[in-house]
C-alpha positions in Angstrom: -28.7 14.0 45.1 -25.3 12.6 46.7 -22.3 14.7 46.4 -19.4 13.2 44.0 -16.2 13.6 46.2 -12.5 12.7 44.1 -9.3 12.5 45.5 -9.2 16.3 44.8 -11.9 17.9 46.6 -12.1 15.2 49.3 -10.4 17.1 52.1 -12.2 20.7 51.5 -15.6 19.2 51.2 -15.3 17.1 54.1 -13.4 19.9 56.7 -16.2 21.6 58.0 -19.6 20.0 59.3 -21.0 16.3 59.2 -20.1 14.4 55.8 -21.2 10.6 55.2 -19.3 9.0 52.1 -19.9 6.1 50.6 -16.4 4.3 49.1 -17.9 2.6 46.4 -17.5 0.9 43.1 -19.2 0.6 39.6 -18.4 -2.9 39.5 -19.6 -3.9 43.2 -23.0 -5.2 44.1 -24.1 -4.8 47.2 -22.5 -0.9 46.2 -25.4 -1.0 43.3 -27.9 -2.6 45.9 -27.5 0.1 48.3 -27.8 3.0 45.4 -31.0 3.8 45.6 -31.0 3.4 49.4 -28.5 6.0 49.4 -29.5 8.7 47.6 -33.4 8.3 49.3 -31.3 9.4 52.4 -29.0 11.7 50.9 -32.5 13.4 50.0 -34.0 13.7 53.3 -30.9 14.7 54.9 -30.0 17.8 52.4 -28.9 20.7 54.3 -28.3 18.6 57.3 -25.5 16.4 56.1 -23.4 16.5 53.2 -23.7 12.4 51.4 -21.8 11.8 48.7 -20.2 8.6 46.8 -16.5 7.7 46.3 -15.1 5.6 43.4 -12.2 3.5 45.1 -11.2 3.0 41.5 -11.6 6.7 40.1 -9.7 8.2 43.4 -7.3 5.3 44.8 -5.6 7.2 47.0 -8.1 8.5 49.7 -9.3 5.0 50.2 -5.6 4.0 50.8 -5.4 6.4 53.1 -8.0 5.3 55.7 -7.6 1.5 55.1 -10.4 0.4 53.1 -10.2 -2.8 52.4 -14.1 -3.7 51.1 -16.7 -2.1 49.1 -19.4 -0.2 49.9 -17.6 1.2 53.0 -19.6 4.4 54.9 -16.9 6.7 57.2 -18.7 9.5 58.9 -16.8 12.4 59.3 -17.3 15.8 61.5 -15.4 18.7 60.7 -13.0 16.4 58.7 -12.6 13.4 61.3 -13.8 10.3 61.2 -16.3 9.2 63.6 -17.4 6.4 62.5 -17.6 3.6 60.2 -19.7 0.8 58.5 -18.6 -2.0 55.8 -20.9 -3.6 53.8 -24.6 -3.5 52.6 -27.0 -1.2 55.0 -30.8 -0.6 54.9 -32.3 2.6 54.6 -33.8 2.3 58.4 -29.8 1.4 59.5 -28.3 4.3 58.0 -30.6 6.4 59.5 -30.3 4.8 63.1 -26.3 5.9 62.2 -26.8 9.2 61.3 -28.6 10.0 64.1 -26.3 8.6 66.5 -23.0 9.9 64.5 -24.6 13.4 63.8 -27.8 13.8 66.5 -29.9 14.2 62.8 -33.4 12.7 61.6 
């Protein structure tokens, strides 16, 4: 099941390892499109990398803080840096094509 990360445990649960989080929003839907997608994955890659959603609306201020603009945004992050990025709706067989490549998982 995908992690829940706030505005309050975002930087400890993101400083160590690989970390994919999905800025999202209960009101957004392509965010309620991509759901089920998104927690498939976050299955198969338990243990390997740590998936978890953000609600821009719950916890403003760490989507201020790295400019997102548009929901659902994906940042991948290793040991607490970003490494990369996608906006918008993503298939299951894209965010697995940018795992690997981000994190060298499958």
């Amino acid at each position: 099941m995908a992690f829940h990360f706030t505005d309050q445990n975002f930087k400890t649960e993101t400083a160590k390892g690989a970390s994919l989080v999905d800025f999202t929003a209960s009101w957004c839907g392509p965010c309620k499109m991509m759901a089920p997608i998104f927690e498939e994955v976050a299955k198969q890659m338990e243990g390997k990398v740590k998936m978890g959603k953000l609600d821009v609306d719950e916890s403003p201020e760490t989507p201020g803080s790295f400019g997102i603009q548009g929901v659902p945004t994906l940042i991948f992050f290793k040991d607490g840096k970003e490494v990369d990025r996608l906006v918008g709706f993503q298939s299951k067989d894209a965010l697995i094509a940018k795992l690997s490549e981000a994190f060298g998982v499958k």
